[in-house]
Structures are given as C-alpha cells and as structure tokens.
SEDREN-135761 format. One record per residue (C-alpha): y, z, x; chain. Coordinates in steps of 0.5 Angstrom, whole numbers, plus 500, padded with zeros to 3 digits. Layout:
<pts>
+-----+-----+-----+---+
:  yy :  zz :  xx : c :
+-----+-----+-----+---+
:   Y :   Z :   X : A :
...
+-----+-----+-----+---+
</pts>
This chain:
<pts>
+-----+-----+-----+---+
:  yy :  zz :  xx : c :
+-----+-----+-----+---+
: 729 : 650 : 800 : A :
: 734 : 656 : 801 : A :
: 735 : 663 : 799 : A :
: 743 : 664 : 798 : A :
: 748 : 669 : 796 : A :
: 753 : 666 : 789 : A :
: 760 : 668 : 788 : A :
: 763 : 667 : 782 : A :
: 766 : 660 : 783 : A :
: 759 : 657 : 784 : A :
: 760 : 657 : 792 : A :
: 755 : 660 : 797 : A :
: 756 : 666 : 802 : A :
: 752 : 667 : 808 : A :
: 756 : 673 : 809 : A :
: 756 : 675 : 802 : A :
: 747 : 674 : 802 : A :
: 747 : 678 : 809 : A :
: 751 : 684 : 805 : A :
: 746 : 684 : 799 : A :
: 740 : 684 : 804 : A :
: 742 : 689 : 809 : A :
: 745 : 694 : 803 : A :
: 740 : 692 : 797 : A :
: 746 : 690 : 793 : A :
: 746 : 688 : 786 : A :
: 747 : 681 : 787 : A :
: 744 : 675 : 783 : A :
: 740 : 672 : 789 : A :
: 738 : 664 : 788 : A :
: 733 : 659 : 791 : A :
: 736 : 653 : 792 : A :
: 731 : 648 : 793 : A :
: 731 : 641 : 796 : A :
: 725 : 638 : 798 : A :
: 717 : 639 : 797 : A :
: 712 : 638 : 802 : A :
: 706 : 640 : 798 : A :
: 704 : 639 : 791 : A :
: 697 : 641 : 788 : A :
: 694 : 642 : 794 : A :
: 697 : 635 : 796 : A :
: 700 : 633 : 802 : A :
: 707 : 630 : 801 : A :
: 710 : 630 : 807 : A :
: 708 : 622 : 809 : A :
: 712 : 620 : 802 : A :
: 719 : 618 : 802 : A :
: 724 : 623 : 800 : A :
: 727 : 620 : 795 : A :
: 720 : 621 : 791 : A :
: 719 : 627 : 793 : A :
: 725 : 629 : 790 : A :
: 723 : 625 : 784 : A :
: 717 : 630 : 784 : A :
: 721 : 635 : 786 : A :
: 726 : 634 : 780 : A :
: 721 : 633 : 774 : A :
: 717 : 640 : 777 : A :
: 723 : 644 : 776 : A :
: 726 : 641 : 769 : A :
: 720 : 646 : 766 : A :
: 724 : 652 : 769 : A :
: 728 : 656 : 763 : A :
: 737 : 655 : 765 : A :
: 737 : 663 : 767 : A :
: 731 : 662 : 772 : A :
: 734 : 663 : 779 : A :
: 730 : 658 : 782 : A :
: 735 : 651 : 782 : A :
: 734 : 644 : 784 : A :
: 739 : 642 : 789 : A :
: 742 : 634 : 787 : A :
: 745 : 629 : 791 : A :
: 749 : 624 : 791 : A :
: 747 : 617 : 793 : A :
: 753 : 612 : 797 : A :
: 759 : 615 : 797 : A :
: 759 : 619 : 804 : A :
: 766 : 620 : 807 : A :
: 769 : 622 : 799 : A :
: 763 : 626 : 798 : A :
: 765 : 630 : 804 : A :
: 773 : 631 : 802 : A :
: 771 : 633 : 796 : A :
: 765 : 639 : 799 : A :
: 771 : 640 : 803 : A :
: 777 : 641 : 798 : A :
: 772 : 646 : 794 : A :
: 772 : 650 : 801 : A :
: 764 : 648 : 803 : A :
: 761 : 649 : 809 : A :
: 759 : 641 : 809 : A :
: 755 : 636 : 806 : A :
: 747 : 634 : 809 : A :
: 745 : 626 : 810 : A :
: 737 : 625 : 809 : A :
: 735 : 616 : 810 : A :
: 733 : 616 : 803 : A :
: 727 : 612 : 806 : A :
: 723 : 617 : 812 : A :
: 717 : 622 : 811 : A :
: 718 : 629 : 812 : A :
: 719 : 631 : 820 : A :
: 720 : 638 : 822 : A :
: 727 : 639 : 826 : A :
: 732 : 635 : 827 : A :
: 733 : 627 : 827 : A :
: 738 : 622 : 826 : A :
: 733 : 622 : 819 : A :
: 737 : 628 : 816 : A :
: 745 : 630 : 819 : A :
: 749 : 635 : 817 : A :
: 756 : 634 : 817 : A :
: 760 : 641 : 817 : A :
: 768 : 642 : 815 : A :
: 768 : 648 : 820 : A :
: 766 : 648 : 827 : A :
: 760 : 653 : 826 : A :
: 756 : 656 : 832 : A :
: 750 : 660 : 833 : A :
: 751 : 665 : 839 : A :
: 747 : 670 : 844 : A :
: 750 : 677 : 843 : A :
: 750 : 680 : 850 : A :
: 754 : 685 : 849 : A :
: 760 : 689 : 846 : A :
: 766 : 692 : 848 : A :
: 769 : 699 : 846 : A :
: 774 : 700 : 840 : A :
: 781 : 701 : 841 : A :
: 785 : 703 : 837 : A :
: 785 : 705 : 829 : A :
: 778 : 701 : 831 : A :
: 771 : 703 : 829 : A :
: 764 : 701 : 832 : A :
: 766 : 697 : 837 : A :
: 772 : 692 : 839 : A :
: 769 : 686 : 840 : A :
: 762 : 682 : 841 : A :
: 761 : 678 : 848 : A :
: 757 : 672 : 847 : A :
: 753 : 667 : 851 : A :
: 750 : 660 : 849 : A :
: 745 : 656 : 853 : A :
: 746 : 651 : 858 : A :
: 742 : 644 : 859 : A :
: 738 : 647 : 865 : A :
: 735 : 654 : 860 : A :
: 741 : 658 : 863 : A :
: 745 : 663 : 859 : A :
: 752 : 662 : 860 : A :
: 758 : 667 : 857 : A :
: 762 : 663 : 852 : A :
: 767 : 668 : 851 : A :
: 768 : 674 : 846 : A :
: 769 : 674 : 837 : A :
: 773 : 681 : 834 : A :
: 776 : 679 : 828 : A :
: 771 : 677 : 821 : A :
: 767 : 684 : 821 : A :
: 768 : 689 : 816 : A :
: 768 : 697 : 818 : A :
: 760 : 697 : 815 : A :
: 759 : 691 : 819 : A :
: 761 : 694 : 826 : A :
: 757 : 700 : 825 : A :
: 751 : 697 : 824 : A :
: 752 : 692 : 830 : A :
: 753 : 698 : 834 : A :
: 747 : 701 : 833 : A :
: 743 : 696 : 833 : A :
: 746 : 694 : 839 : A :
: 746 : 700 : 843 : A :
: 738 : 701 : 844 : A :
: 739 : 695 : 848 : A :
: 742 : 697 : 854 : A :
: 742 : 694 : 860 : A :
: 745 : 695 : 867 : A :
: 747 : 688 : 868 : A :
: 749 : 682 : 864 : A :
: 744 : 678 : 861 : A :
: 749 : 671 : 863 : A :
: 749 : 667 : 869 : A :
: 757 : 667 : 870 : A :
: 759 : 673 : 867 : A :
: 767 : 675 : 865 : A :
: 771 : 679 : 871 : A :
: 772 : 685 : 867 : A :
: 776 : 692 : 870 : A :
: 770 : 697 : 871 : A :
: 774 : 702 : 867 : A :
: 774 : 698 : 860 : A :
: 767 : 695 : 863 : A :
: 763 : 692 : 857 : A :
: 756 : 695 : 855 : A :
: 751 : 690 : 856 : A :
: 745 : 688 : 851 : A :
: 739 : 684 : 852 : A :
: 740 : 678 : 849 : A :
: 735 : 678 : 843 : A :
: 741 : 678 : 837 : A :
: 744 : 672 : 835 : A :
: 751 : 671 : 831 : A :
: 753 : 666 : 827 : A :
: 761 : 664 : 828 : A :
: 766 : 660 : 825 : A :
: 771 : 656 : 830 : A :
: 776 : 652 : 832 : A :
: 773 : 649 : 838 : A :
: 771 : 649 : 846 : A :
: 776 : 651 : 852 : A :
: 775 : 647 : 858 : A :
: 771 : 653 : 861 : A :
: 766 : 654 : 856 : A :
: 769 : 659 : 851 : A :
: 770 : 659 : 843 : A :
: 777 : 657 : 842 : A :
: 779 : 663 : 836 : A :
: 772 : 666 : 834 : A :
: 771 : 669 : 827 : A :
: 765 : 673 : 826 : A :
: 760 : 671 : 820 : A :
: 754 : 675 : 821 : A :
: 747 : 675 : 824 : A :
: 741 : 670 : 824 : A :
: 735 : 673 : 824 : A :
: 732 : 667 : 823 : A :
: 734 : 664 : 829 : A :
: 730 : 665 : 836 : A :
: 735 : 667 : 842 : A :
: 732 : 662 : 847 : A :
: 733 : 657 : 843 : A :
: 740 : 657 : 842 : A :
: 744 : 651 : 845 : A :
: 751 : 648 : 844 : A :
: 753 : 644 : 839 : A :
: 758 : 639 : 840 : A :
: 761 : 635 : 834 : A :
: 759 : 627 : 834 : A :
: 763 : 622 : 831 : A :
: 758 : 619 : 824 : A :
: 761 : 613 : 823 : A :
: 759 : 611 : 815 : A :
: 756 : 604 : 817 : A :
: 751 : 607 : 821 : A :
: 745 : 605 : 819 : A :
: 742 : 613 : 819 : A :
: 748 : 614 : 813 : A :
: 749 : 607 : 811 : A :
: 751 : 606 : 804 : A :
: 745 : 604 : 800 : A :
: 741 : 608 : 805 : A :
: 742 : 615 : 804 : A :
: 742 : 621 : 800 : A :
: 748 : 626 : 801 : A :
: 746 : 634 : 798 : A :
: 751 : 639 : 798 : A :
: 750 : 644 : 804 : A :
: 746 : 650 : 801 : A :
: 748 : 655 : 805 : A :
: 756 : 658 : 807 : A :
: 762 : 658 : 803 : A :
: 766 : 656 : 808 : A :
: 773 : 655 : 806 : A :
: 775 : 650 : 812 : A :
: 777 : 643 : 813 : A :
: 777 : 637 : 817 : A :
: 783 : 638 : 822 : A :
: 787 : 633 : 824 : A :
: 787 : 631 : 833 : A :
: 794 : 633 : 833 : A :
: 802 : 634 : 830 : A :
: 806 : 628 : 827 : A :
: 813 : 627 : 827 : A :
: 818 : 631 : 821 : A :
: 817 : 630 : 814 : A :
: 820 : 631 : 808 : A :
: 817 : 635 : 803 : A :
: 820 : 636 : 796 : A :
: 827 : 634 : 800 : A :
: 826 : 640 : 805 : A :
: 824 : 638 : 813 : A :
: 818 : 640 : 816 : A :
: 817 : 640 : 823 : A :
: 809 : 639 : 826 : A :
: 806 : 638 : 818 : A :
: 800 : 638 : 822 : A :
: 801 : 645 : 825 : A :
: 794 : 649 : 824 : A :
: 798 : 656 : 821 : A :
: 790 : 659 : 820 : A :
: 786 : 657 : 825 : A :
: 779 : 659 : 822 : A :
: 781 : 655 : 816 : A :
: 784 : 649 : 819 : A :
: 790 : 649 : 814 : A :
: 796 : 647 : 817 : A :
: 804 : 647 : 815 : A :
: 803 : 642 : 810 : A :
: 797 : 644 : 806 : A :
: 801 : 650 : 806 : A :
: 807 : 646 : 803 : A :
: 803 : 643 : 798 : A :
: 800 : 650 : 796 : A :
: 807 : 653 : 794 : A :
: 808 : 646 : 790 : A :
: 801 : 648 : 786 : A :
: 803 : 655 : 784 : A :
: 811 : 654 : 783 : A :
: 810 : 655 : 776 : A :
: 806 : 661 : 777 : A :
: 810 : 665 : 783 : A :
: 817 : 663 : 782 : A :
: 818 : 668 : 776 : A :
: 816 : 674 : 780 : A :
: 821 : 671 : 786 : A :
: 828 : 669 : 783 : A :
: 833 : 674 : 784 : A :
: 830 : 679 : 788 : A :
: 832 : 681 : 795 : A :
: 825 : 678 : 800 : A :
: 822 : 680 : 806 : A :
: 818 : 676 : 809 : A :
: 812 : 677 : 815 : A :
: 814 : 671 : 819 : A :
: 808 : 667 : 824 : A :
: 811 : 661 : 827 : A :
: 805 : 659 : 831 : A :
: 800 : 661 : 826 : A :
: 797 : 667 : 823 : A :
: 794 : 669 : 830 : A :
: 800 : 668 : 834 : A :
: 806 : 672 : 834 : A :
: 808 : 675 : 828 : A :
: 814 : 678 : 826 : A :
: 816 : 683 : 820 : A :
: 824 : 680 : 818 : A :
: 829 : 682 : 811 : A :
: 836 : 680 : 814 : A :
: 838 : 673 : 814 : A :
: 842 : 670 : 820 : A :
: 846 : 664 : 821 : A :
: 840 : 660 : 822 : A :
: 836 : 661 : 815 : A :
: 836 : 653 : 812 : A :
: 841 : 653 : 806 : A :
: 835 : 651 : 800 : A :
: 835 : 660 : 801 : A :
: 839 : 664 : 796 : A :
: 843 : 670 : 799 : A :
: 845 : 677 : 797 : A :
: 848 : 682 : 799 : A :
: 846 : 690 : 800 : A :
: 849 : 695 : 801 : A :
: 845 : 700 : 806 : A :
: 846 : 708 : 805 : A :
: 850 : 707 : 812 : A :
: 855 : 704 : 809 : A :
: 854 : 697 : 811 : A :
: 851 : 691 : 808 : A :
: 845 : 687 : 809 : A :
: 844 : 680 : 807 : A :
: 837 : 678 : 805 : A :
: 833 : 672 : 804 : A :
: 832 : 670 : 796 : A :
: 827 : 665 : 793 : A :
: 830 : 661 : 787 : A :
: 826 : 655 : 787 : A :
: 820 : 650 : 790 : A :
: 825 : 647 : 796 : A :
: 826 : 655 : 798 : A :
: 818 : 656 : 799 : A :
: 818 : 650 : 802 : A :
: 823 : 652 : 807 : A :
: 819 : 658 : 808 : A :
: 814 : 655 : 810 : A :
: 817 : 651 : 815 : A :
: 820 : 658 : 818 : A :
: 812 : 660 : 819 : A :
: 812 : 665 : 813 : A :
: 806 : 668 : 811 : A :
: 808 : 673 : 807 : A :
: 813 : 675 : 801 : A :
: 814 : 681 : 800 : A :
: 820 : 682 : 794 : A :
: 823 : 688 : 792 : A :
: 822 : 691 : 785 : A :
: 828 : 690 : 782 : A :
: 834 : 684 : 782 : A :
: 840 : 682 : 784 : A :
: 844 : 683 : 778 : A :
: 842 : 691 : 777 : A :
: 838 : 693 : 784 : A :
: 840 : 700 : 783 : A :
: 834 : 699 : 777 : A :
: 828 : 697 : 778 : A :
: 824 : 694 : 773 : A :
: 817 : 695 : 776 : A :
: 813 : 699 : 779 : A :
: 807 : 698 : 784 : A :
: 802 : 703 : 786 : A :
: 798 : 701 : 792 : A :
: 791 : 703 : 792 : A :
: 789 : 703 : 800 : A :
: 783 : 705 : 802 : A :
: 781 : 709 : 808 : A :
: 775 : 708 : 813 : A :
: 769 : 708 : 809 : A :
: 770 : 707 : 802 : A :
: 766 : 702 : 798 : A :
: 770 : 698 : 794 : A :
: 766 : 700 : 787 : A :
: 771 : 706 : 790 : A :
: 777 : 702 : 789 : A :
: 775 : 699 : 782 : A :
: 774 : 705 : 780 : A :
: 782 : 709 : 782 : A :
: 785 : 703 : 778 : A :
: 782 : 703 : 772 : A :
: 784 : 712 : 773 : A :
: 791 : 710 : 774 : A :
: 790 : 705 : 769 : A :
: 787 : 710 : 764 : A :
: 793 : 714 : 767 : A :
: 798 : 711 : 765 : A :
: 796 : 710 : 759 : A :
: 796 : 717 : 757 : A :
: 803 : 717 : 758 : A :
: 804 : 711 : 754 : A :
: 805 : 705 : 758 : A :
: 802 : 700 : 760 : A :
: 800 : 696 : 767 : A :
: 798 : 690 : 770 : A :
: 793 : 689 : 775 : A :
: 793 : 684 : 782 : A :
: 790 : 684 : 788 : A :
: 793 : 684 : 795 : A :
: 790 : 679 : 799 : A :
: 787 : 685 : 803 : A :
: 783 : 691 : 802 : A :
: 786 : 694 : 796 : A :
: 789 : 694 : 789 : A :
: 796 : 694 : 786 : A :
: 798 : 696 : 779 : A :
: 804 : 695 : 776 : A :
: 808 : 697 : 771 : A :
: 814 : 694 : 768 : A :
: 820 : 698 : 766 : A :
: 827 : 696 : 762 : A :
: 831 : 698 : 768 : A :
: 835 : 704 : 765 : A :
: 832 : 708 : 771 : A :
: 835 : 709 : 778 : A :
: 830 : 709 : 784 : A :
: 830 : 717 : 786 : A :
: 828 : 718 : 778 : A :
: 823 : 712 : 779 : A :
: 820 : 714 : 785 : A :
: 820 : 722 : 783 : A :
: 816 : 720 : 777 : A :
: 810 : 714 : 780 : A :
: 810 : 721 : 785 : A :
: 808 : 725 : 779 : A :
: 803 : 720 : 776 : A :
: 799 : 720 : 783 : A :
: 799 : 727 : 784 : A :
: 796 : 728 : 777 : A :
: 790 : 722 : 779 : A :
: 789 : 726 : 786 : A :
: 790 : 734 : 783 : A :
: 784 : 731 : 779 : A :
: 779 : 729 : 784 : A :
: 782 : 731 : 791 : A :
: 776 : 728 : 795 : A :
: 777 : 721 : 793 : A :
: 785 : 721 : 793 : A :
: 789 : 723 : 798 : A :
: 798 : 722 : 797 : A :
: 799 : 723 : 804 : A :
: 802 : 717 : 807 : A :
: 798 : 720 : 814 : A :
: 792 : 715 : 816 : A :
: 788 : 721 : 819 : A :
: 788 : 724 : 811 : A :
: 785 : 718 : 809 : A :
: 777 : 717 : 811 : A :
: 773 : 717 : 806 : A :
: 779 : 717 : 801 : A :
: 783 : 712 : 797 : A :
: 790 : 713 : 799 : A :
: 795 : 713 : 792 : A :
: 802 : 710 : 796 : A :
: 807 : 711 : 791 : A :
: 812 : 710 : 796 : A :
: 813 : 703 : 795 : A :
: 818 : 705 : 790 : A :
: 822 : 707 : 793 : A :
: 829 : 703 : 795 : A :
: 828 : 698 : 799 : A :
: 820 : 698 : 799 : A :
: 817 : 692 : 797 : A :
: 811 : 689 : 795 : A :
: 806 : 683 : 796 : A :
: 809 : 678 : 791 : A :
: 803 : 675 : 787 : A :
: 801 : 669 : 789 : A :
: 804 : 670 : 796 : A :
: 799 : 669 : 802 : A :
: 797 : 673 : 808 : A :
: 798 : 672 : 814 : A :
: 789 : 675 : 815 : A :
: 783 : 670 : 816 : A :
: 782 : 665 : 811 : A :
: 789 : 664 : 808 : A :
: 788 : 669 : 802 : A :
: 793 : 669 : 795 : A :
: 795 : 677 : 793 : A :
: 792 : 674 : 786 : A :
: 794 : 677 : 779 : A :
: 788 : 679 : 774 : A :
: 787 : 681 : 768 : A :
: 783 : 688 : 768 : A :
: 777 : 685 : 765 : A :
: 775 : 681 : 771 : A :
: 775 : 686 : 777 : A :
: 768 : 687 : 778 : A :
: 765 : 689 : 785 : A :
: 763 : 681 : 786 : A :
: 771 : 681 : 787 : A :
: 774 : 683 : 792 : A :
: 782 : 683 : 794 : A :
: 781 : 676 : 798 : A :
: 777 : 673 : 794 : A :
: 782 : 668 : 793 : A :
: 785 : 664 : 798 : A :
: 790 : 658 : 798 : A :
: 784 : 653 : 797 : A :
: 782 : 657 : 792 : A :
: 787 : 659 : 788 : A :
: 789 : 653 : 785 : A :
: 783 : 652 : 782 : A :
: 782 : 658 : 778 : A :
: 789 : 657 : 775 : A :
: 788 : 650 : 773 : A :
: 782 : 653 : 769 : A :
: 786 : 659 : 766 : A :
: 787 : 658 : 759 : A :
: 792 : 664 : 759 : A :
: 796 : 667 : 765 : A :
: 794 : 675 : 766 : A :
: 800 : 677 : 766 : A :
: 802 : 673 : 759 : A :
: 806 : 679 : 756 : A :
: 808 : 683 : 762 : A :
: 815 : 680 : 761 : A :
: 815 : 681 : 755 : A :
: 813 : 688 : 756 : A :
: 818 : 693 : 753 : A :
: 817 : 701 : 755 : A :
: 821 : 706 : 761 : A :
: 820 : 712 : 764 : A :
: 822 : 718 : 758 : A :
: 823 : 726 : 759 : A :
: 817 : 726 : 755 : A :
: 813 : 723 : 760 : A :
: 816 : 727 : 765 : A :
: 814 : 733 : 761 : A :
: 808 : 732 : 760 : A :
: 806 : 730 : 767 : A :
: 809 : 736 : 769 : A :
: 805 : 741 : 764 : A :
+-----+-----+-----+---+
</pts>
C-alpha cells in the first residue's frame, strides 16, 4: 500500500504529504492498501491477484469507518472511460494489473500505470543562486541516466517551490558541494553566475509538459523530493501508447486501481491545435492552445470553465470597468497588464468611458455576459480584475476589499488569523464582510456598501480600520505597501479602494500554475488545509455543483455604509 496526504476534496497529495512529514503538521495521514503478499504466516504471492484482493477486501471490512487504514477498490473493464474520468477529477492517473498474474517485484507488462501528467523522477546536480525578490536559491539543475549508466543534464526547474521549500533545499544541498558537475554534458554557463554543483544523491519528482530534442524537461514544476528513490536508479521515462485491446489491458483481463498517489490536476494533451470553432457564437482560434502547461489545459477548456461558472461570475462583472492580465501564449509566455480598450477588442465586450484626473477619457473593457468571457478568453486573458464600483455611479463604490498579503516567512495560520481579525473588526463597527480567496497567496475581505460614499472617504475610512488592526498588533501587521516592511508581517493593503484600484474577481483564474480560481467562501470553511489555490478551473465546478447555497448568498442583499459613528469610533 501507500501512505497519502488527503485534501479535503478526497485527492491525494505528494506535495501536501511532504509538508505534513518534514513539518509534523497536523494532517490526517491514510494508508491506501492495495495488495496483500502475506496472510497468518502464509505466502500469498503466487495467487492470483484478484484473490488476493478477495482477501484483502474481507480483511479490512472488520476496520471502524474512522480507521485510516482503507482499501483501494477497482474497477474491472472499462479502462480508457476510467482514465477520462481520474483525469477529469484532476488525479495523477490510473494503474492497470492482469487480474490473473502472481505478485512480481518491479515492474512488468503484469501492472502499468497510466498517467494524466507527464511525471519524471530527476538527479539533483546543482542549484542556482536566487535572483530577485527570491530566496533559498533560484533554480534546481537536474540530470537523468542515460542507457549506458551516465548521468546527463536534463535541464533545470524554478517554478512549484514554496518559500519554506526553497530554504530546506538549499540547505540540504549546500553540504554537498563539489568542484565540478556530477553530469557528463554539462550546461555552458557564464562563470560569473556559475551554478553550485552537488553530489548527485537527491532526487526530484517534476511534473512536465514533455522532452526537447536535446534531452531537456520542456516547462518543468517542482512537486517535491523522493526519498524513497535511489539515485542510480533513476532513468528516463518515455510515454508509450497502450492500446485497450492489448492482451495486458484487455477487456475482461484487467483490474483498473485508482492511482494512490499525487493529486495532479493535469490532463491528456491534445498532439496539436485545430482549426477556429464557434463557442457560444464567439470564435476561437487554436481551441487547442495549451494556455497551462503544468495543467495541460487549453483555450477551450478554458471556454468551457466560464460556460460552467456564468452564473456564478457574471453578478460580480456586469457594469464594472475590467482590467485584465492578458497571456496570449499561455501563462509562461508573455504576459501583459491592460485597462484600455482599442479598435481591436471583438464587438461581444461592453464599453464604458472614464474620465481620468488629466482631463481625458478612457474607455475600459466590460463583461456583460457569457460570449464576453468567451471572447476574453480567445484574447488569452487570464485574469479579471474589476473595479469596486459600476458604470452607472463610478463615483460610488459599492464594495470594499482588504487584500491580506503575506510577506516572506509567514505561515498561512497567520493569514487565517488577520481575516478573522478584520472580520471581528468590521464587526465592531457594525458591518459585515464577506471572505474570498485570491487564487495566490492571501485573502480578501469584503465589504459591501450602499453607494453613498466617494472614493477619497472610502479609502480614507478602509485606511483607518487597517491602521486600527495593525495599531494593535504591529509585529504581524504592516500598512506600509514597501516590500522591504513586509518580512515576517502580513501586509493590509487598503489601497485597493482607491479610484481605479481593482480586484481579482471571484471566480476569475490566475495566470499561476495549476489554473487556480479566486474562489468565495463562507467564513466557516477557511481552515489551514485550505489554501488560497486550493481551488482551480478543473476543481471548482465541482465544488459549485455540491453547494447547496451560494457563500455569498446575502451579499447583495446586504444593506449598510460607511457612517460618522463609525468614523468616530475609529478615530477614538
């Protein structure tokens, strides 16, 4: 069997179990068995394994509900709908076992496992120094086996490390030091930004979109370390075709377990783009285009995302001037930030004009409805950002947000905790707020208002409840928008209302690995097993279609503003 990590939706997370093993984290660990070898002192390993499980399965049925030990059911048949389906609920893949064969150690055409992501154990040969706002270090250089035992470079990984990650790899990395690289065909490097080299003894697990022709990782992530896996034994893993009918996997000859192992929100990749479709009367261009490579997920799953969600996002959009970060070659291209709208913008997006403190006018980008979604998304947007006010009073705004970003080295209990300070702080002044994550690394409150209120009075007041939140605990609050305040502090931007500010719409995506979804939530589910992208396009809908109430059911309903009472009492 296999230890695992759950998160709350039921998926497994190598990531997540790394976490709760290195820190002693508080999270409900599970033994997913699926096979047994011994039984009372007997050898079961020359049985068959469907009777093996049959064994397996009437063992375990005496364990208590509660008990962390589970067995791992199958499926028989039905392998290619079984894959879509893992895939579509964003696991790592299935395993296929001939139903019929006795227990081998290692690997045979007996059991294969068929991934939704492309997933590569590396050697760790060295590392790079940070740049930037970075910590720990910059990137991991890593090298693979090749058929004749020698390790060649496969290329590097910088994206997939959490700040508490990167200083644990640096130093568990910085005592193996050596003069030289470890690899045969080592990179040409300038000396002056020359790599530290390592003994090859640690070995990465990284997800991927593929091999380029010169043997490196095409758009690496880092998942983590396997300290189970020796490092002479690591080799390239090429992808191989399965077909169904195969006698291995054939129908009738074949048990399909669920993958135990890594949540992966992947999916299978389409070999190439097709031609321009019509979606929901709006046309796509290159519907195949990979917009998250670590995902897989293209232009039109990303269409079909915002059909899913209409209903959810469009009450947050109508009427409000968008701002909108744009990727036309996907997230790890170029990315732009852009508010005006040119000659160019397809016809399915509103319009509407600000007037801008120089005199002139803008004209920004509105979305009214589903074909203008659709029509950002064939712009290659992947992030909305709207305005807290709307076209018909943009002088009043009718929300307010308080963005809670943490600064280097805060946990995210940390950031749990300042929302449920702000919360309690808008609460003694008599209003109440809303919660949503941003898709990144903090938490936005908000707070909606009758729109009687300008935006000078609405930025001054949100300044006053900040500077009352940080007054009273200044070690873990900073109000100062200068990153080089920020270590070990939460930031509390209240800048965000001001006019021409914006904020992440929910349900809007983010252009950040793994597609996640600035989600809204009710204030009793935030708990430190759910992070700020937790949630992602493939995800989300799910959690949507099992809700029996929106969390922001009265929001709009919400009738309160800001009042010299309130303004009194936070000046006292």
């Amino acid at each position: 069997g296999e230890v695992v990590a759950l998160l709350a939706d039921g998926r497994s997370d190598f990531a997540t179990l790394q976490q709760a093993l290195a820190e002693g984290a508080p999270l409900r660990l599970h033994y997913q068995v699926f096979d047994l070898l011994y039984l009372d002192g007997w050898d079961l390993t020359g049985s068959p394994l469907e009777a093996r499980k049959a064994l397996l399965r009437e063992l375990l049925e005496e364990l208590p509900p509660a008990s962390p030990i589970r067995y791992s059911d199958h499926v028989e048949g039905r392998g290619p709908g079984f894959l879509r389906q893992a895939c579509r609920f964003a696991l790592e893949g299935v395993v296929s076992k001939r139903r019929d064969r006795p227990y081998r150690p290692g690997r045979s055409r007996d059991w294969l496992k068929t991934k939704c992501l492309n997933r590569q154990e590396l050697v760790i040969v060295g590392f790079t120094e940070p740049a930037g706002s970075r910590t720990g270090l910059g990137a991991l250089l890593l090298g693979v086996h090749d058929e004749a035992g020698r390790l060649r470079y496969a290329g590097k990984v910088g994206t997939g490390f959490t700040a508490a990650a990167l200083w644990d790899l640096r130093r568990r990395l910085e005592p193996l030091e050596r003069p030289g690289p470890a690899v045969v065909d080592p990179p040409r490097v300038s000396r002056s930004r020359g790599p530290h080299w390592v003994e090859p003894e640690l070995v990465a697990e990284v997800e991927h979109t593929g091999w380029t022709r010169g043997g490196a990782l095409r758009h690496p992530t880092f998942r983590g370390l396997r300290e189970d896996k020796d490092p002479a034994a690591v080799v390239r893993e090429e992808a191989v075709r399965i077909g169904w009918e195969d006698e291995a996997v054939g129908e009738g000859k074949a048990k399909v377990e669920g993958e135990a192992t890594g949540g992966g929100s992947g999916t299978r990749r389409s070999a190439g783009s097709s031609g321009p479709i019509r979606f929901e009367g709006v046309r796509i261009t290159s519907p195949d285009r990979v917009l998250y490579p670590e995902a897989g997920l293209t232009k039109r799953e990303l269409a079909e995302y915002y059909r899913k969600v209409a209903d959810w996002i469009l009450p947050h959009l109508r009427g409000r001037p968008l701002s909108m970060v744009r990727c036309p070659d996907g997230r790890e291209g170029e990315c732009f930030y852009q508010k005006d709208v040119d000659r160019h913008f397809p016809d399915a997006l509103g319009r509407v004009e600000v007037g801008e403190a120089e005199g002139g006018v803008e004209t920004y980008a509105v979305a009214e409805d589903l074909p203008a979604l659709v029509a950002l998304v064939q712009m290659g947007v992947l992030e909305l950002h709207v305005w807290g006010s709307r076209r018909d009073r943009l002088e009043r705004p009718d929300r307010l947000v308080f963005d809670l970003d943490p600064g280097p080295g805060v946990p995210w209990v940390r950031v749990i905790e300042a929302a449920f300070v702000v919360r309690a702080t808008l609460g003694e002044l008599g209003l109440a707020s809303f919660l949503k994550t941003t898709g990144g690394k903090g938490l936005h409150v908000v707070v909606p208002l009758y729109r009687t209120a300008g935006w000078d009075e609405a930025k001054a007041f949100s300044r006053a409840v900040v500077e009352r939140v940080a007054g009273r605990e200044p070690r873990r609050y900073t109000t100062n928008p200068s990153k080089a305040k920020r270590a070990g502090k939460i930031y509390l931007d209240y800048l965000r209302n001001s006019r021409g500010a914006t904020a992440i719409a929910p349900y809007s995506t983010r252009a950040r690995a793994g597609a996640p979804v600035a989600t809204p939530l009710r204030w009793d589910e935030l708990s430190p097993a759910l992070r700020s992208d937790r949630y992602t396009v493939r995800s989300l809908p799910r959690r949507l279609a099992a809700l029996s109430e929106d969390p922001w059911a009265t929001l709009a309903t919400t009738r309160q503003r800001i009042t010299a009472a309130m303004r009194q009492q936070l000046e006292g």
